[in-house]
Each structure stands twice: as structure tokens, then as C-alpha cells.
N, C-alpha and C positions, 0 to 999 in steps of 0.2 A: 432145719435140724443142725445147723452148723454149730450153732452157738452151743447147743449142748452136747455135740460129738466132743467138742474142746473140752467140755466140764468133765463129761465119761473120762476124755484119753488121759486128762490132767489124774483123774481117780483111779483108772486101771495103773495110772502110769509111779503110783506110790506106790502099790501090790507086785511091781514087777511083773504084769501081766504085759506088757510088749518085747516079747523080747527079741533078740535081731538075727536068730536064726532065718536063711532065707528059704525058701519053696517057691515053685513056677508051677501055679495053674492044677492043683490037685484036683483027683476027683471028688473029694468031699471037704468040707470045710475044720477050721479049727475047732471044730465039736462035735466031728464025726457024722452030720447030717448031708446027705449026697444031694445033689445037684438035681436031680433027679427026683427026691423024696420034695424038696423045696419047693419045687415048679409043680408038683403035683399039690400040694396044700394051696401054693398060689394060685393054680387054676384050676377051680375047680370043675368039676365035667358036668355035674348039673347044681345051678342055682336059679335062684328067682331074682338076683340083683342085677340093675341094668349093667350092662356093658358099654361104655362109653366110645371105645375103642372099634365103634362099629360104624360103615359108611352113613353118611345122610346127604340133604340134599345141598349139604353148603360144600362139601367137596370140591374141589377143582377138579376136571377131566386125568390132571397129570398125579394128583395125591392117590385119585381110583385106581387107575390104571398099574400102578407102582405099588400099591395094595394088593391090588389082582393077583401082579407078578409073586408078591414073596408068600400070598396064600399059598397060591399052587406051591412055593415050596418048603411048605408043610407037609405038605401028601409025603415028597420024598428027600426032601433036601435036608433034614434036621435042625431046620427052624420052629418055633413055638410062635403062632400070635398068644399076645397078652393079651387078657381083659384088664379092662380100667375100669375097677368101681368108685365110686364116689369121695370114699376115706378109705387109708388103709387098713382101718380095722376089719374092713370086709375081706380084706386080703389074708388077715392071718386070723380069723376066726379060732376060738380055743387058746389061743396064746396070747402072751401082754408082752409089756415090756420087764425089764429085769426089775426087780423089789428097788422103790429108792428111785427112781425115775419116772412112773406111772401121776399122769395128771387125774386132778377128778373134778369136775366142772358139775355142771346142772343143764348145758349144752345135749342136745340131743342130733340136729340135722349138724353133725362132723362133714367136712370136705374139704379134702388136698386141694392145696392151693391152685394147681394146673386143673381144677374142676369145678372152681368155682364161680366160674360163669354160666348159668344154665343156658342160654338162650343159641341155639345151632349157630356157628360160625361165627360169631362176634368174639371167641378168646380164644381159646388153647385149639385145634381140632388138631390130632393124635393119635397114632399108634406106634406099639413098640413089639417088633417081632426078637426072639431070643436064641443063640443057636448054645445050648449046653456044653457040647465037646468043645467047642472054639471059644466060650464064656465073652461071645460078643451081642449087638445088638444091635440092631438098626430101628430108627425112630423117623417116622415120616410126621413132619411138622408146618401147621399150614396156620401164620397167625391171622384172627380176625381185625376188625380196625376197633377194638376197647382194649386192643394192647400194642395201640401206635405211640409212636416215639416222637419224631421229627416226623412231617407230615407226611401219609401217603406209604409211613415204614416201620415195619416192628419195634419197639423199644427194646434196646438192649439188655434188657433185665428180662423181657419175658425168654428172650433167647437162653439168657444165663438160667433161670425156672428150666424151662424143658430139659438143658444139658445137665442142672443137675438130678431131675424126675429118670432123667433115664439111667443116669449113674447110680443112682442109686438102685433101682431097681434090678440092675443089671448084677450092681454088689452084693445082692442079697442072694438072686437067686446062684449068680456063682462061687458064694461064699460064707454067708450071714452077715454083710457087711451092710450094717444099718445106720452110721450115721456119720455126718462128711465132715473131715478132718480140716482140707482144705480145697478150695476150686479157683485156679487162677486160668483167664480168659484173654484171650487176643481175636478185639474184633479185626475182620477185614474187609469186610462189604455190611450194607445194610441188607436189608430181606422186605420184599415190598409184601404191603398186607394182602391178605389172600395167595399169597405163592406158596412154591412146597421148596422146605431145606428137607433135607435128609442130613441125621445124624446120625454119624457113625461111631458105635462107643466099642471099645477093647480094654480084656482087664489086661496090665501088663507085664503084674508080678504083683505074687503074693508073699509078704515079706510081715514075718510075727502073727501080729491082728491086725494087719494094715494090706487093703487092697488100693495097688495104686492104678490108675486107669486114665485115659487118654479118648479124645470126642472131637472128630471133624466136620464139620457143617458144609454143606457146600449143595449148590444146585442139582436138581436131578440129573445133568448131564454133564458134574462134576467141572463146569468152567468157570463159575463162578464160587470162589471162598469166601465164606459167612466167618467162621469164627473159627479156633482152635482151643481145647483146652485139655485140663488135667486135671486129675482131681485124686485125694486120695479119702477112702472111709475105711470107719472102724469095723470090723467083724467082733458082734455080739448076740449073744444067742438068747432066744425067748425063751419066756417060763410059760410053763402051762398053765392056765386059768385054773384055780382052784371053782370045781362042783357047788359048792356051798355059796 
């Protein structure tokens, strides 16, 4: 989505619609929809769409475990697990994108690129827990070997993928921030296939229609660093599907 975040901010950016008044971390976004009403449309409480986001048997011991831990704090900690459906469009059912952006194909089976791998354990395996008041996120990432690099080790692009699936997701729900402005990355280690990085994403200021954010990668046991990055998107708000 990068490439057309830049065409959006290029177009908002004629309208005077960025402007450089700054704010840190509101409760609701540049359109008045709370953080809260967001993650309630993103997750819904009952569907019939799989959930991707859910254990299987290609799991590592350490990706479980480290699941386990941040379910339980959902009970009381004010973490959210995500589900992960297929495409986004599952995610914001009723709503599109803004008039003048919307593609129309003849395509029916749509899938987000971090999902288009069917086959357990061989690409993305994923989840991403949300904490609302703190508008942070942790992303437990385990890549399979159809997204090795150098031999034996994740390619750097799948890593740069997941950092920006969580960035983004993270910009939405804490703000409406749907589409990536920019994302500049510094590898530091490689991530061997099958292991678990944990990313860790924080927004770190919200400034106009620009949320800018920051994502550490690093070992479960935080001794080994994967990657650092940064990224900023645009907060734009969806239209409601017209009935008809």
C-alpha cells in the first residue's frame, strides 16, 4: 500500500488536508471514531470467517507458549488478540475505501499478502495482540522455509511484510491510519526459519493525518536484534458501502 499512500498524501496534500498542528496519542482519531468502536468492527465476536491468527501444529513450542502468555492477558491485562482473516475486506465489512481509490477486478478469492500462503507453516505463521490505551502491539512471527532468504534464514522482505502488516494494523486501530507513507528498516541479525521474532510496534506521535510509529524485532529472550524500523501512515477514514 505504500505506493498509493504517496498518491493519497500527494492528493490530500493539495487540499491542505495535513496540517502540522501536533497531538500525542488521542483517544479517538482524526474523525472522531474511538479506538474502541474500531477494534470492535475489526473484531468481530461472532463470525463464520477462519481465523488465521489461531495455533496449529507447525507452531514452535516457544511461538505457543509466548501465545499462552499474552492470551491470559486478555482476561485482565488490556490486550486484544487480533484475528487474521484472509483479506482485509473481511476486516471492515460495510465500509470501502474512500470514492476515487476503490479497485474493481473480476477476482473473487482476495488475500493479504502475509496470507497467501495456504499450506501450515511454510510462510507467514502470525499473531498480533493490541493494547488500546497504550496504541501498542506485539506481533509473534515464526517464518516458514518459502520465505527463506540466504539459506536456512528468513529473507529480509518477509520480515519488512510482517513489520509493515503490523504497522498498519496497529495504525488503524489507533487511529484510522490506512496507508504507509514511509518504512525505513535496519537489519541486524538474520531470523533462522522456523524460529520466533517478536515485534514490537508503538505509535509515537500523532501529528496532522500522519501517525508515526517505531517496531523492534528481537528474540523471545530479547538477546538477539532482528531489525529496527519506523514508519509513518496516513489516517484516512472509510465510506460506508452504499445498500444498493
Amino acid at each position: 500500500m505504500i505506493g498509493t499512500g504517496f498518491r493519497v498524501a500527494a492528493r490530500l496534500g493539495h487540499r491542505g488536508a495535513l496540517p502540522g498542528a501536533r497531538c500525542f496519542l488521542p483517544p479517538t482519531s482524526a474523525f472522531g471514531s474511538s479506538t474502541d468502536s474500531l477494534v470492535s468492527r475489526f473484531c468481530p465476536k461472532k463470525t463464520d470467517l477462519k481465523d488465521y491468527a489461531l495455533p496449529n501444529a507447525s507452531w514452535s513450542p516457544a511461538m505457543l507458549s509466548l501465545y499462552q502468555e499474552f492470551l491470559g492477558k486478555t482476561e485482565a491485562g488490556g490486550w486484544i488478540k487480533l484475528p487474521s482473516f484472509k483479506s482485509n475486506r473481511d476486516h471492515i465489512q460495510g465500509l470501502k475505501l474512500p470514492s476515487g481509490l476503490a479497485a474493481t477486478s473480476d477476482e473473487s478469492d482476495w488475500r493479504i499478502f502475509t496470507r497467501c500462503i495456504q499450506v501450515e507453516g511454510q510462510g507467514y505463521e502470525y499473531v498480533i495482540f493490541f493494547h488500546p490505551s497504550k496504541k501498542k502491539s506485539i506481533c509473534l512471527f515464526q517464518p516458514g522455509p518459502y520465505l527463506e532468504g540466504a539459506p536456512g534464514f528468513a529473507h529480509g522482505g518477509s520480515l519488512a511484510a510482517m513489520m509493515d502488516e503490523t504497522f498498519s494494523k496497529t495504525a488503524y486501530l489507533a487511529g484510522e491510519g490506512l496507508f504507509t507513507l514511509s518504512l525505513s528498516i535496519r537489519f541486524k541479525n538474520l531470523i533462522p526459519v522456523g524460529s520466533l521474532a517478536v515485534l514490537n510496534v508503538d505509535v509515537e506521535k500523532i501529528e496532522g493525518q500522519k501517525l508515526y510509529m517505531s517496531c523492534v524485532a528481537q528474540s523471545r529472550d530479547q538477546r538477539t536484534l532482528y531489525a529496527t524500523s519506523s514508519g509513518v501512515f496516513l489516517q484516512l477514514q472509510l465510506e460506508e458501502e452504499s445498500s444498493q
